[in-house]
TIVO-674776 format. One record per residue: x, y, z of N, C-alpha, C in turn. Coordinates in steps of 0.02 Angstrom, whole numbers, plus 50000, padded with zeros to 5 digits. Atoms other than C-alpha are relative to their C-alpha. Layout:
BEGIN
XYZXYZXYZ/...
//
This chain:
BEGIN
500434997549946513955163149553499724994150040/500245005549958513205145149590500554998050053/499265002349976514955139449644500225003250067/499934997249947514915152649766499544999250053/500584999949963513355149849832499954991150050/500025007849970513725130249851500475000350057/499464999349972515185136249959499834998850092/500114999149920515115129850153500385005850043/499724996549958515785142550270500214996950041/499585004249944516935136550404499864998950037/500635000449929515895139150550499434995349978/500425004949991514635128250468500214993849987/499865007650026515695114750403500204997950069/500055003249953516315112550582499534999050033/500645000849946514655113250644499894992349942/500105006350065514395099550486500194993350029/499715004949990515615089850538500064996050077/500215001249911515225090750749499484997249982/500655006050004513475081850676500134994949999/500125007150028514155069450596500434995150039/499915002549935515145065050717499664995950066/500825002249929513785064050873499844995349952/500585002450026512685055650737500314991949982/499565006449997514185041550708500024996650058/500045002849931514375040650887499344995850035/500745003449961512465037050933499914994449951/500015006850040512505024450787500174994550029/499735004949972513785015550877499564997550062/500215002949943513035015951048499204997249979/500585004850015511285009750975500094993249962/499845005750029512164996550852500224995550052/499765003649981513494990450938500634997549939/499614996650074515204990350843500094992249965/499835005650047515094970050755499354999449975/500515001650032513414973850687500255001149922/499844997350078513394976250483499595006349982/500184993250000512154991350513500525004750011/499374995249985513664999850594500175002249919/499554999750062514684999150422499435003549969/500444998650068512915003250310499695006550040/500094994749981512595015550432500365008150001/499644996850025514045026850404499845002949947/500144996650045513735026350243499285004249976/500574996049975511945031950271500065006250008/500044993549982512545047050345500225003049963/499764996950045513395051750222499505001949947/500375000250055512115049050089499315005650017/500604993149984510585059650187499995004550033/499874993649972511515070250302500004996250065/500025002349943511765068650482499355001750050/500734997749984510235079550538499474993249973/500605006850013509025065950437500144992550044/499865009249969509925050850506499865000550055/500165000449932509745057950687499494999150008/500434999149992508175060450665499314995149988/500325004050038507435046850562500354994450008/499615008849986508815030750576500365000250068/499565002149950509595032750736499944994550038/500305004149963508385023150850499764994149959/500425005250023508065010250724500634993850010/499555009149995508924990450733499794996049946/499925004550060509394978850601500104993850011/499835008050000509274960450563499904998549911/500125003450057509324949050427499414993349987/500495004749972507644940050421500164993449952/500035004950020507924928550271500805003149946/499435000850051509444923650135499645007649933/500294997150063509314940650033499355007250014/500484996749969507904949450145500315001850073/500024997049931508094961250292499505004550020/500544996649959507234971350413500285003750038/499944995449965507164989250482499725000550041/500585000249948506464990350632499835008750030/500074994049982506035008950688499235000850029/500514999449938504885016150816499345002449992/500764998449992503235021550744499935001449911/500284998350055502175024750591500395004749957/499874993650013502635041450566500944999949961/499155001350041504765035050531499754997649946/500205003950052503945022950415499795003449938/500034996150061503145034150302500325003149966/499374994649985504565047250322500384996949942/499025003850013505905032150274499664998949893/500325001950038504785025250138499755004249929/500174995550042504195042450060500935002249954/499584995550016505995050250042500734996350001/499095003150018507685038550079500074992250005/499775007850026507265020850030500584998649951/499375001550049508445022849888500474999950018/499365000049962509735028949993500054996650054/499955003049952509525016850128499794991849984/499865007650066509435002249998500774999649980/499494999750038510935007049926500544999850062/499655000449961511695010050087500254993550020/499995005249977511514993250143500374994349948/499815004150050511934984749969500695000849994/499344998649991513534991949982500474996950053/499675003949950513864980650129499964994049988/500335009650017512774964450070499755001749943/500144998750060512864964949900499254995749980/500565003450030511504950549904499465002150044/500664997150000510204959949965499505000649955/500524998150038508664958849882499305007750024/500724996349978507164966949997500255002550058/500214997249921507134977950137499535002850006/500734997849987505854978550233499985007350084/500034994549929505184992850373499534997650036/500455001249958504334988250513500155001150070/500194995049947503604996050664500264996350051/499725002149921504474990750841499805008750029/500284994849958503445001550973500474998550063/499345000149946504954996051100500435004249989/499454994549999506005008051023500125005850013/500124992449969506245025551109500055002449948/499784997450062505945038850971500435004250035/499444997349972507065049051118500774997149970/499435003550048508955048151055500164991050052/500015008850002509395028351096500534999150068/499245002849971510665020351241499884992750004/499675005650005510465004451183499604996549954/500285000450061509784994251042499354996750014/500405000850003508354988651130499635000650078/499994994649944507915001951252498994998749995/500694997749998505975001451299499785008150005/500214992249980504965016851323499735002050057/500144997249920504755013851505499285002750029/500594997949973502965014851510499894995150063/500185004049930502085008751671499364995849984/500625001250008500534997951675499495000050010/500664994650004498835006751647499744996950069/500555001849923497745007651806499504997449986/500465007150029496594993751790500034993749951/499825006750015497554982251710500304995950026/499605005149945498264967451788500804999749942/499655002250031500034960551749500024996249961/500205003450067499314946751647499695001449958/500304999750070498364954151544500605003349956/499494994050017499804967251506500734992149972/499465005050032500954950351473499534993949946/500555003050068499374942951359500265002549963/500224993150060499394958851265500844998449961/499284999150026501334957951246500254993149953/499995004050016501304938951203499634999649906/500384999250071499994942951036500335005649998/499674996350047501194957450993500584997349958/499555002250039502584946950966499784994649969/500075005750068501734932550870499585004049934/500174993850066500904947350758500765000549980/499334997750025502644952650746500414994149948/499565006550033503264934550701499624996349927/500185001150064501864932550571499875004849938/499884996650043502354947150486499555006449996/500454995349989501054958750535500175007950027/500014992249993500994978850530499725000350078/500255000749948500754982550712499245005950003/500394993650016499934999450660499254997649957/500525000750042498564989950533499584994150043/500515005749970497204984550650499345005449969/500524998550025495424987750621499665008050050/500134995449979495275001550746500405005449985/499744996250033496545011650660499625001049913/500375000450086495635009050486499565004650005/500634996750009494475023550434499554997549954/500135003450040493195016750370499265008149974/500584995950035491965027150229499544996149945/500615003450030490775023450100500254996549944/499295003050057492325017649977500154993650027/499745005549979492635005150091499724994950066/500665002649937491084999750216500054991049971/499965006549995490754984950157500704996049988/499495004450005492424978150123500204999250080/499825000349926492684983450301499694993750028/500475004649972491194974750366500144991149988/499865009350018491734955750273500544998750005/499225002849974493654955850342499775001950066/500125001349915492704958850524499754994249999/500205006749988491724945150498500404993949997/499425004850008493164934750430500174998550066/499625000349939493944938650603499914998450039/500635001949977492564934550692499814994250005/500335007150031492434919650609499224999250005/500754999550025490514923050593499855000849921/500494999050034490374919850426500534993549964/499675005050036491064904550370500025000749934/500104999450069490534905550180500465005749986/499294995850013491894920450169500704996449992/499335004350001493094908450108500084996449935/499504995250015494044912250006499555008150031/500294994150007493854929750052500435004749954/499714998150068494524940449899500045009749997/500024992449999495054959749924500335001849923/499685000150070495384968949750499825008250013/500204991149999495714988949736500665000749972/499324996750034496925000149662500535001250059/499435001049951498685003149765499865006150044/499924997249942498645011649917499415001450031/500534999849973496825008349950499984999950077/500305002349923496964998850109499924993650006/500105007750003496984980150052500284999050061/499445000449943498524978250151499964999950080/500305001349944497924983850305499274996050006/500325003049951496394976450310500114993249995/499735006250004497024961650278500504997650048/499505002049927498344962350417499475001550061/500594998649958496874967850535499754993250019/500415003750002495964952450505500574994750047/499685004149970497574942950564500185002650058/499974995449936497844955850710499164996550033/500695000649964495904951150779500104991950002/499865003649992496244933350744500384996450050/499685002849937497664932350875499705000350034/500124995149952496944943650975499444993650024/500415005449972495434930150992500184994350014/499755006249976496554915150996500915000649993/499245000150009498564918651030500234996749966/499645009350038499004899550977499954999749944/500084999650086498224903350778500715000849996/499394998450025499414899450686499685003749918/500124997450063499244913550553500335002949968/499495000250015500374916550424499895008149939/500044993550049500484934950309500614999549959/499374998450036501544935950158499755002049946/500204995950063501584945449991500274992049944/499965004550059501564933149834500785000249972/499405000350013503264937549796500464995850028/500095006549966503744928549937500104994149992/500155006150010502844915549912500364995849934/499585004950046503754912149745501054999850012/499194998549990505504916649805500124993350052/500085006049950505224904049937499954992649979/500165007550036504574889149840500495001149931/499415001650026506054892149723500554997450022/499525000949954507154892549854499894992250016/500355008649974506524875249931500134994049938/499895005150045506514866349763500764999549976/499235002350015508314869749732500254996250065/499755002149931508714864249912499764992150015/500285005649972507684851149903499294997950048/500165000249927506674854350044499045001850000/500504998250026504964855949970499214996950046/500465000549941503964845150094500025005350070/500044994749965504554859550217499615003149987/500344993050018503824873950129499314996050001/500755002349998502194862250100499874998850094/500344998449915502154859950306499835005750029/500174992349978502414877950330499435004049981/500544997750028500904884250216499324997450013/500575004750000499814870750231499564996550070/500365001949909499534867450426500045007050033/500164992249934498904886750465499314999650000/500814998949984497284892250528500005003949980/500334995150016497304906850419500765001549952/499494999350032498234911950256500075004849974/500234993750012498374930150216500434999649940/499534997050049499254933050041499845004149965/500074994750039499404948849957500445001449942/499725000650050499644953949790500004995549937/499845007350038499314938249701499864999949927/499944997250065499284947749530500694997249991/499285003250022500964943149532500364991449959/499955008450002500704924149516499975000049917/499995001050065500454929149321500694998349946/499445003850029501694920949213500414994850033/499435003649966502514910149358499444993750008/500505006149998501674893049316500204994550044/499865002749943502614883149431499765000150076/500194996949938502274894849583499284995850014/500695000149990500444894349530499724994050010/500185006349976500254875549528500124998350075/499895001749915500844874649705499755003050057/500384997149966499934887549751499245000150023/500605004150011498484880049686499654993450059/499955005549960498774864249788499865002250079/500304995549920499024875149951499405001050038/500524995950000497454883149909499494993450010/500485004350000496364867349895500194996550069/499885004149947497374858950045499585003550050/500314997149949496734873850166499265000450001/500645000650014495104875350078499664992550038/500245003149971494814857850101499904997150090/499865002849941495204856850292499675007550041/500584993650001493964873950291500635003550068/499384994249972495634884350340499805004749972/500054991950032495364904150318500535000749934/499564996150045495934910750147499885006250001/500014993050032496254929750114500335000649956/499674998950050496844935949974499715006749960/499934993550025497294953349902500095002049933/500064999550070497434959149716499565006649976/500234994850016497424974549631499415000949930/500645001550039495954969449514499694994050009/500545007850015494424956549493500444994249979/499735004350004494914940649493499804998249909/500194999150076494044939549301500545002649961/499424998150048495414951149242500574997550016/499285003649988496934939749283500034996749928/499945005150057496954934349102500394996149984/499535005450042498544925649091500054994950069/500105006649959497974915149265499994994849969/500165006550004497704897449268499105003450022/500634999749980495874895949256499634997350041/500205004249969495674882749371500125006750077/499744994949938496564897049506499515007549998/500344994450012495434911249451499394997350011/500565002549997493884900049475499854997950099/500104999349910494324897149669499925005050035/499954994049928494744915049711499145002849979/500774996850007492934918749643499524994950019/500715003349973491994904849738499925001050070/500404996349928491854914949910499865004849993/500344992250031491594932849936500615003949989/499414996050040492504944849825499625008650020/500384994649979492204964849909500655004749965/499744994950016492994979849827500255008350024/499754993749987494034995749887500115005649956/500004995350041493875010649789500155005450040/499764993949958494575027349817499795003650035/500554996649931493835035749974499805006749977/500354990650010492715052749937500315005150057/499754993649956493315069450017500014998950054/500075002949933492455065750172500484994150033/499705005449979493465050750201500735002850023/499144995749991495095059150153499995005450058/499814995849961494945071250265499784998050083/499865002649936494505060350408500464994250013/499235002949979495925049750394500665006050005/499434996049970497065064350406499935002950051/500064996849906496335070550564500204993650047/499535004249951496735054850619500584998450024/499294999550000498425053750559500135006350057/500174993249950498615070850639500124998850061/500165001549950497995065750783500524995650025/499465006749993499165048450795500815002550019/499194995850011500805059250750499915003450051/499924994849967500255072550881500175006449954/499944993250037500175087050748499315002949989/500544994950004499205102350748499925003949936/500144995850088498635108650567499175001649998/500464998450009497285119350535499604996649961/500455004250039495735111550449499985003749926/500084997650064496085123950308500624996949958/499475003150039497705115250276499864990849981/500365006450020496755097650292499564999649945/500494998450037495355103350186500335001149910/499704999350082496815107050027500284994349976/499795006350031497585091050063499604993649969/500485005250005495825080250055499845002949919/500174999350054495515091149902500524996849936/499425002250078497145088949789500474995450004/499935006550021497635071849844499404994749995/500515004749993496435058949795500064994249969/499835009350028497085041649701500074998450068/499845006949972497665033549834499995001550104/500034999049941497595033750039500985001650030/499475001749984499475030550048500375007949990/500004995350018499985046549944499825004750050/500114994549960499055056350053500184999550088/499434999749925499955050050212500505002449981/499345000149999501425053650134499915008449991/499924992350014500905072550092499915002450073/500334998349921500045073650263500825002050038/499355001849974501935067750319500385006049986/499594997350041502845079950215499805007550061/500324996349964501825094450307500174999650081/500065001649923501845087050480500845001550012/499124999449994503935087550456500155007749974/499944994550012503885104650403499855003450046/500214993349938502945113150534500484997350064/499735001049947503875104350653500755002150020/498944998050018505845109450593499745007149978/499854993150014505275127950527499755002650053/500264995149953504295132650695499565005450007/500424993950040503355144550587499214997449971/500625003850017501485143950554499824998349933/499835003650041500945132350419499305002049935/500594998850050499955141050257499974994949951/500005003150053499465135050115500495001849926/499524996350045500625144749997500734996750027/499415001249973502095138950087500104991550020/499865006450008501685120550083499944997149934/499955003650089501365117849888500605000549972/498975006050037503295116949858499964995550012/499675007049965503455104549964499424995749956/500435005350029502015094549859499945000549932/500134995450083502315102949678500154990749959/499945005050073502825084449620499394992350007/500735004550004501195074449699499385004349982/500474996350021500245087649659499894999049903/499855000850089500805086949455499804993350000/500235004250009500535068049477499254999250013/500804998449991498795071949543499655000449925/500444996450045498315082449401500284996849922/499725004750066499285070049269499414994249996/500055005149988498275057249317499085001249958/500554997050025496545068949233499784994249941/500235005450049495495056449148499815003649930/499824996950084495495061548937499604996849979/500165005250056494675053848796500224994249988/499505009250019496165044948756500194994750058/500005003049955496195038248920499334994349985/500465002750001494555033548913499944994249941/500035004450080494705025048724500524992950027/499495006449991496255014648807499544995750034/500395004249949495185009848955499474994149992/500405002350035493815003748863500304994849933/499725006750062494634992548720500454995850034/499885006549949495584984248869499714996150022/500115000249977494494981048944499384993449969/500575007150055493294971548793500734998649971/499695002650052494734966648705500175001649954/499924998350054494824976148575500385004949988/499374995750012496024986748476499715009650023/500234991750002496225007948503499715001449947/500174997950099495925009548302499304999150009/500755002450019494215002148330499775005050036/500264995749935493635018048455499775002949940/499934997650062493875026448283499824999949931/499945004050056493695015748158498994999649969/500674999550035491985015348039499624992450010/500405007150006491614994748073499565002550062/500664998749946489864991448151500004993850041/500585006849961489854974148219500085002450073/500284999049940489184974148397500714996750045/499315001949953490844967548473500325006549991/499674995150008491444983148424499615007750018/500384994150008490124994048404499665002450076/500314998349930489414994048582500745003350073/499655000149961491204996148661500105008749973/499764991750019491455011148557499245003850018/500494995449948489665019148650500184999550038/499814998149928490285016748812500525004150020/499364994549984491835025748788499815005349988/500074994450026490745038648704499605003450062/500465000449947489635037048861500515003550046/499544996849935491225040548984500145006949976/499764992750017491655054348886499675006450014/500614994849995490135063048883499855001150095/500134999649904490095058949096500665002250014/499394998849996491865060849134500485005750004/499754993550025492485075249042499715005249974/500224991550024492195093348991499975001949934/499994999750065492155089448826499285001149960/500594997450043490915097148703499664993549950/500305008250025489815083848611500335000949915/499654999750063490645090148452500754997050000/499445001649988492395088348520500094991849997/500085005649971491945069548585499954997349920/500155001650054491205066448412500734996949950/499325000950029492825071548316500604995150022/499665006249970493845060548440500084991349978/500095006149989492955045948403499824998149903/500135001750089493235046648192499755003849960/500524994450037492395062748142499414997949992/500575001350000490795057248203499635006750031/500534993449989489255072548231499694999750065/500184999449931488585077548395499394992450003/500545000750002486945068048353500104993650014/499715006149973487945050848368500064997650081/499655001349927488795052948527499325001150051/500724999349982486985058048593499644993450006/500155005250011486385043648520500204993650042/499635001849956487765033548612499704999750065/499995000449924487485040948778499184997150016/500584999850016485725037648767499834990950029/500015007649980485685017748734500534996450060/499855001449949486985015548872499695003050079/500574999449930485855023448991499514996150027/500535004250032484635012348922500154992550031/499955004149977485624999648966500254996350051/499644998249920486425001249120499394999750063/500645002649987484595001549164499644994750007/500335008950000484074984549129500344996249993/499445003850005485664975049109500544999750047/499615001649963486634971549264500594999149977/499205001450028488204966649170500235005449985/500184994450040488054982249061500315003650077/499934996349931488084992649239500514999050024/499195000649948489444983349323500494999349939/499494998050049490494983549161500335010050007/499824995349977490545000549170500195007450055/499844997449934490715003949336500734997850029/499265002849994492344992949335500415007049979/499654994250034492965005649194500195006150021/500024995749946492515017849295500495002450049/499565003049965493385014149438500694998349966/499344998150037494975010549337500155005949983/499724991050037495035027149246500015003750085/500104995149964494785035249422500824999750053/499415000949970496335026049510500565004149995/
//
């Protein structure tokens, strides 16, 4: 019965095959037939259909930015998420199949590209220039798009696109000042949050406002990966006073990620060096990282002691309110119309991460737009049944909480459990008894049994002296407000 059901009908396979056709054809006339997209493009179509490719890769252009690294270029946010949420795999694979040494591809926004279908690979969008602007400013403006562009910068992640809420005020507030350069002592400046906070952008923001105040900065954005693929590269080549000219004479050094630098002791010594060269010649540092610089335990300590001698500000996951005014924005940006009752389910049942919920927002916004039909709520939780399950996977537990907490001091799971009293132990196992009792829906008996077949009157006890001390102990407080914050990511 499946067999029958998988069965194309003839009338649609030639309609199938009249797509893929057109969709080969506009490939060509946007490639151009001695590109190597041509060839990885084919197979593209094959792999997500000809409808997706028209729709999503037609208008985009390919290069090869470095040995190993390329770049998609496509016409707005909205492809980006699209490409990113649903056919990176297949548009990885596509490509590897042409250049086997591909490592990275990257996506990035070109607002030159018509999202209309394409006649040529680098077709503007024919706007005119606004009434009241002159021609120079309009060839300023264009001049700081392409050295954003050339230092690697999201064109989409400036600070007037950023929503900013109470998750993320002040972090906002000390990458304006960075930009600003009103606050010298922000240096190092040190962003740290869970993934899809918002590091990223504001961290490309800061180098977006930077041009924007002086074109000529030379400011440089790269992810830590990068940075060690690069200074590998160089030392086999030789060429190692290069890479030290290139890092070391900017007015501003954005690197993200630099969790990564753990275990690569080479990297980190050179990174080190970098870091003191710019420091000392009071060059801007930023730097991104999905935790406190404290928890890098297998850093160099000498490298964990710099990124914590400017200011270190924290991104945590934005409250309802937030979420649901970054999707009116999105919304808004895309040009899509969704009721506030369909905003109001997405601010409720996505909440880790900002990114996630572009991509559900996305998922939605591509639905109402291909079924034509109005957009409930019953009729969009297919389309989210597997971020939704990761949502509700993600429910903070006991045993969550028991992991969180003995990571976090050091100490083993057994000991959450376990009958020893000393105070290295004994105080880590109240705070977990503390989250439990805040956290979860758990009965003080339940919590008890969890934690060794201990009696309500304990865990009481527990919550009690960590109130106690959360109260008069600053460390105490921000200890478990870190924890916190972890379990909530």
């Amino acid at each position: 019965m499946r067999a029958k059901e998988r069965e194309t009908p003839p009338e649609k396979m030639d309609e199938l095959t009249e797509e893929m056709d057109q969709a080969e054809e506009q490939l060509e006339v946007c490639i151009g037939e001695h590109n190597p997209w041509l060839e990885a493009g084919e197979d593209l179509i094959k792999r997500v259909g000809p409808h997706a490719f028209k729709r999503w890769f037609a208008n985009s252009t390919w290069h090869v930015e470095d040995e190993g690294i390329g770049c998609l270029s496509i016409p707005s946010d909205m492809h980006q998420v699209w490409i990113e949420t649903n056919y990176l795999t297949e548009l990885f694979a596509a490509l590897t199949s042409v250049d086997p040494s591909l490592r990275e591809v990257k996506i990035r926004i070109d607002e030159s590209l018509s999202v209309s279908p394409c006649k040529g690979t680098s077709q503007s969008t024919g706007s005119q220039p606004q009434k009241g602007h002159s021609a120079k400013g309009e060839q300023e403006q264009e001049i700081v798009a392409k050295r954003a562009k050339a230092c690697g910068l999201n064109p989409s992640h400036t600070f007037a696109s950023f929503v900013v809420g109470a998750n993320s005020q002040f972090a906002h507030a000390a990458c304006e000042a960075v930009a600003k350069k009103s606050a010298i002592c922000y240096n190092p400046l040190y962003i740290y949050g869970g993934s899809g906070l918002g590091k990223t952008h504001l961290m490309q923001a800061i180098g977006h406002q930077l041009l924007a105040r002086q074109p000529n900065a030379r400011v440089v954005y790269l992810t830590t990966e990068k940075f060690i693929n690069e200074f590998i590269e160089t030392v086999r080549r030789g060429e190692i006073e290069k890479f030290r000219r290139r890092y070391r004479n900017v007015d501003a050094l954005l690197v993200d990620d630099v969790q990564f630098f753990i275990g690569k002791e080479r990297s980190q010594e050179e990174f080190f060096h970098t870091f003191n060269s710019l420091f000392d010649g009071k060059q801007q540092i930023v730097i991104a990282c999905d935790r406190p610089a404290s928890e890098l335990k297998s850093l160099a300590p000498r490298l964990i002691s710099r990124f914590e001698c400017g200011m270190t500000v924290e991104l945590q996951p934005p409250q309802v309110e937030t979420r649901m005014a970054i999707l009116r924005k999105k919304a808004s940006d895309w040009k899509v119309r969704l009721d506030d009752e369909i905003l109001q389910f997405l601010s409720e049942k996505i909440h880790s991460n900002v990114r996630r919920l572009e991509g559900a927002l996305m998922r939605v916004a591509t639905f109402a737009s291909l079924a034509g039909e109005s957009v409930t709520i019953e009729k969009i939780e297919p389309l989210l049944i597997d971020l939704l399950h990761e949502e509700n996977s993600r429910q903070i537990t006991i045993d969550t909480i028991q992991k969180a907490v003995a990571e976090y001091y050091d100490v083993r799971v057994a000991d959450m459990t376990s009958r020893r009293r000393p105070n290295s132990i004994a105080f880590p196992r109240q705070i977990a008894m503390y989250l439990s009792r805040s956290l979860t829906k758990n009965s003080l008996i339940d919590i008890g049994e969890a934690f060794g077949g201990r009696d309500h009157g304990t865990v009481i006890h527990a919550y009690k002296k960590v109130v106690e001390r959360i109260k008069s102990e600053n460390d105490v407080k921000e200890a478990v407000a870190r924890i916190e914050s972890q379990l909530r990511r």
